[in-house]
N, C-alpha and C positions, 0 to 999 in steps of 0.2 A: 873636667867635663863630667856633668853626671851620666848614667846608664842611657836615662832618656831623653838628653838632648842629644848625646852621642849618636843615636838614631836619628832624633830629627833635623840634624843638620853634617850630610855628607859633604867633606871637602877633600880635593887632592891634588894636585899637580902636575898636567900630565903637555910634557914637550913644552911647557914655560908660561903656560897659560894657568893661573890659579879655576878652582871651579870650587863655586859653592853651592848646594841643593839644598832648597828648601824640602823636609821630608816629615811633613804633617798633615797629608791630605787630609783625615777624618775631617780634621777643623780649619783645611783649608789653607793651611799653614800661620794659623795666627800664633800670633809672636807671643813666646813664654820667656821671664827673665833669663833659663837657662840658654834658650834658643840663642837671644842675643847677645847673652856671654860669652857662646862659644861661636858665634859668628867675627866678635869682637877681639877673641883670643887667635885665632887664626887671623885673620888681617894682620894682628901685631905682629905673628909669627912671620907670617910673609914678608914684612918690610923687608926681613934682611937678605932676601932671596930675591933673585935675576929673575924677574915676569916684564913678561911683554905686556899683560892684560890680566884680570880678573874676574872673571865671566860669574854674576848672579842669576841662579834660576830655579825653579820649581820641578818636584816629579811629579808633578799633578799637570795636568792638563785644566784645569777648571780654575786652577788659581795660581796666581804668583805668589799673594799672601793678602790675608781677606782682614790685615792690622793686628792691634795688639791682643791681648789674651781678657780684652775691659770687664767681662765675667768675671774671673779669678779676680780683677781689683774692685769691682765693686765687693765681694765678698771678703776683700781684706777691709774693707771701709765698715760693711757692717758689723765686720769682730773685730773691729779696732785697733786691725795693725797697718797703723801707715807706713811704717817703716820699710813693710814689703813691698807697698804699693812705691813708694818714693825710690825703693833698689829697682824695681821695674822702670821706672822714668829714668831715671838718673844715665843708667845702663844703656837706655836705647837712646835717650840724647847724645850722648858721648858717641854712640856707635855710627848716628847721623852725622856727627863732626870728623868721627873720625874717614868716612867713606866720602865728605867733601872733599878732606885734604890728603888723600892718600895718593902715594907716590908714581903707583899707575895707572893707567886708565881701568875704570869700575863699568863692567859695559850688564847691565842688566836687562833680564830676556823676560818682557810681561808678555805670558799667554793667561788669559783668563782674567780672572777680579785680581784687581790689585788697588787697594784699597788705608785710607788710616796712614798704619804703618809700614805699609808696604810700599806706599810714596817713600816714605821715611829710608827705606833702605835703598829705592832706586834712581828717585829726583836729583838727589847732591853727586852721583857717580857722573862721569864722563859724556855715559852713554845710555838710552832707553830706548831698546828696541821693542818695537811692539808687533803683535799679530793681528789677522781678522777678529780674533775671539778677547781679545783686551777690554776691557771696562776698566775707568779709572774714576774713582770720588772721594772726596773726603768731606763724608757724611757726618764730623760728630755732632754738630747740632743737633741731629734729630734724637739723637740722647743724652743727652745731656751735660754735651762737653764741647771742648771747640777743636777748629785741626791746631795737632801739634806737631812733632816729630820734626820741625824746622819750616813748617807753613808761614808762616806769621812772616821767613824770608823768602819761600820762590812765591807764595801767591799774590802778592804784592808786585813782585818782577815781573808778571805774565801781563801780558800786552794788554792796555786799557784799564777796564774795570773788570775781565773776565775772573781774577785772583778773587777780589771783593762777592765774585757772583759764586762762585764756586766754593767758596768758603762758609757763606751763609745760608748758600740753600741743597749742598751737596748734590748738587748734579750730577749726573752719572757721564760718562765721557766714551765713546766709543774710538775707536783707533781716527778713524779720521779726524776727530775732535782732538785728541792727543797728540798728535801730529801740527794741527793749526794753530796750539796752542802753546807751542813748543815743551810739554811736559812728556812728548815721546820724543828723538833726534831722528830714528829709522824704522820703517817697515820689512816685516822679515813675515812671508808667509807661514803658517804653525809647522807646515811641512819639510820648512826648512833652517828650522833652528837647529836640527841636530848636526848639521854640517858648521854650523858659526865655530864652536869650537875648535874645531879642526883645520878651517879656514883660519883663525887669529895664531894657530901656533905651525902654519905650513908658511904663515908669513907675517913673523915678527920684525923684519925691517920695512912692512908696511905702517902707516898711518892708520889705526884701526878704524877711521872712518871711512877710508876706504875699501876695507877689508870688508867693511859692512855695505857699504854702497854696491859691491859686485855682489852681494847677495841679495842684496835686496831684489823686490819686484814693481809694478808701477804704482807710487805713493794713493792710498784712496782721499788723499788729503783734499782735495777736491769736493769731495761728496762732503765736506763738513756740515753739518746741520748749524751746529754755534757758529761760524761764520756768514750763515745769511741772517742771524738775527744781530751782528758785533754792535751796529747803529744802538739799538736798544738794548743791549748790555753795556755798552758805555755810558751812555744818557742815564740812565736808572742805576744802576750801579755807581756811578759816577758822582751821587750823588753825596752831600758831606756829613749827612744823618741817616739813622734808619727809618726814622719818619719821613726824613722824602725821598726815601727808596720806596716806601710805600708808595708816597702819595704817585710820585710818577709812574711806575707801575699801574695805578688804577686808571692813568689819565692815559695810558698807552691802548687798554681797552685791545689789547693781539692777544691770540692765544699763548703765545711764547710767555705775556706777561702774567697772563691769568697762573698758569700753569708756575712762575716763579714765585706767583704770589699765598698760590697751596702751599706752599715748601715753606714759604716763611711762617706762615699762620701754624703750623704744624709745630715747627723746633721751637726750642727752649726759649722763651724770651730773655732767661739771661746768659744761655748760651747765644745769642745774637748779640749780644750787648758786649761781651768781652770777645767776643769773635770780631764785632767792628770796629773797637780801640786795639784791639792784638793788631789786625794787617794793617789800619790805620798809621801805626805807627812803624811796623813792620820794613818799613820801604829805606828807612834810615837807618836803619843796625845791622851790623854785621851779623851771619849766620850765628857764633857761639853769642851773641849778645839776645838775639831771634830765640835762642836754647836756653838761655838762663832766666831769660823771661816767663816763656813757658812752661818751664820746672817749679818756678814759683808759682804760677798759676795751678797748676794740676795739684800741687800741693792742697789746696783750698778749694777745688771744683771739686774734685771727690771726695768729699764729705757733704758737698752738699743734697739737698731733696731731689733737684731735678736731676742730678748725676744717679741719682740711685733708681729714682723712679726711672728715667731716660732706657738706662738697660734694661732692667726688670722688662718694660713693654717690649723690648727691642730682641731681647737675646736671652730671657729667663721664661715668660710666659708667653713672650711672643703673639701678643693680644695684641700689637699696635697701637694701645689708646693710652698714651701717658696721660698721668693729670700735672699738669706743670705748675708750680708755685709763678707765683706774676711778682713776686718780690726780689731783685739781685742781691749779689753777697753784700755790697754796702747800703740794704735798705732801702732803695731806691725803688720806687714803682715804674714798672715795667709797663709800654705799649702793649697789651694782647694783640 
């Protein structure tokens, strides 16, 4: 482990509970190849030790993890080293497989943004608790890339066409909404996370979802905003091209639609395009089959105009105004 992943990722074991912190506030905790090296180096260590649970979570208050480090890989794109950028995918793929299939429950604690990558580390675990302050998206469209980290397999699983809607126009998600959508399993007010710990390891021959249930407080799942619109995100979303995601979109004339229809007009047009054959097919492959596909993918998004341009607007000059190429990777003229 190097010096400074060694800092930004605290891990230790305390009464049979694993704990691992995310400790990168500056930048929110976006994920560095080293970060998830040595997240991925501890879980294997863990295997061969007596845990009841694995408890993931953040020293930040503002974020769980705001994804990957996409700055650093567009800058290896433009000095031509893919190879780094490739040990970055590779690494966090494996780390997404390896946290699906691990041997005990993976209960992850979202306070704040959790975003990208940060699905990636806490959607395949057991368990995703979330707080009042949760925000959950996976925005990469709007720069130039599509969701990865194992999207392609739960957005697909998520009830209707919400996967499809959320994948193309990154929506942003608030706890109620992550709760409806099954992409949280429990509410835990922010106040009371710091007891979860203590709770999983005062009672390892409970059922951790239990353990979580007598913490919890009353679900705001209710107040969902995306379940009074589900009619018109399955209708529209639902739909078997992006052209008549569009078109029914226009014909809905709701503001919910109007407002989907910003979102798409905005991202990549050919990040839309492999974003809609990724979950499209998405629904029928197993999670490592979902990761292999994606690795291949990311291999050739990042090299491309819109991947470079995408960030530049997003997270280098932070102008917000990409100019998108209307062309995709195999030539094909893109819908504007």
């Amino acid at each position: 482990m190097t010096d400074t992943a060694a800092t930004e990722i605290l891990a230790d074991v305390h009464r049979g509970v694993g704990r691992i912190l995310l400790n990168r506030p500056k930048a929110l905790n976006a994920l560095t190849t080293g970060m998830v090296a040595a997240i991925d180096r501890v879980l294997a260590e863990w295997e061969d030790i007596p845990l009841s649970a694995v408890v993931l979570a953040s020293t930040s208050a503002k974020a769980f993890c705001a994804g990957g480090d996409i700055r650093t890989i567009r800058e290896h794109s433009l000095s031509g080293d893919a190879e780094a950028s490739e040990r970055f995918f590779a690494s966090e793929y494996r780390l997404n497989a390896r946290i699906a299939e691990y041997p005990v429950p993976v209960v992850s604690l979202i306070d704040g943004v959790c975003m990208g990558g940060g699905l990636g580390l806490s959607v395949h675990g057991s368990f995703r608790v979330v707080t009042e302050r949760a925000v959950l998206a996976m925005p990469e469209t709007g720069i130039g890339f599509f969701p990865d980290v194992g999207a392609s397999y739960f957005l697909p699983r998520l009830p209707g066409a919400i996967g499809m809607y959320l994948g193309l126009t990154g929506h942003r998600l608030d706890a109620a909404d992550t709760l409806y959508t099954g992409l949280a399993t429990h509410f835990v007010p922010a106040d009371g996370l710091d007891a979860l710990g203590d709770a999983l390891a005062d009672n390892p021959g409970d059922p951790v979802d239990v353990v979580l249930n007598r913490l919890g407080s009353r679900s705001p799942v209710a107040e969902s905003r995306l379940a009074e619109v589900r009619g018109e995100v399955d209708w529209a979303f639902g739909a078997a091209t992006l052209g008549e995601i569009e078109k029914r979109l226009r014909h809905l004339d709701t503001p919910w639609a109007a407002g989907a229809l910003v979102a798409l007009e905005s991202a990549s047009p050919q990040s839309l395009e492999i974003t809609h054959a990724l979950l499209s097919r998405g629904r029928q492959r197993t999670l490592r089959e979902c990761l292999a596909a994606e690795l291949a993918l990311a291999r050739t998004t990042i090299r491309t105009p819109d991947f470079l341009e995408g960030v530049r607007a997003a997270l280098v000059d932070k102008d917000r105004t990409p100019d998108w190429q209307r062309v995709a990777l195999g030539g094909r003229t893109l819908p504007s």
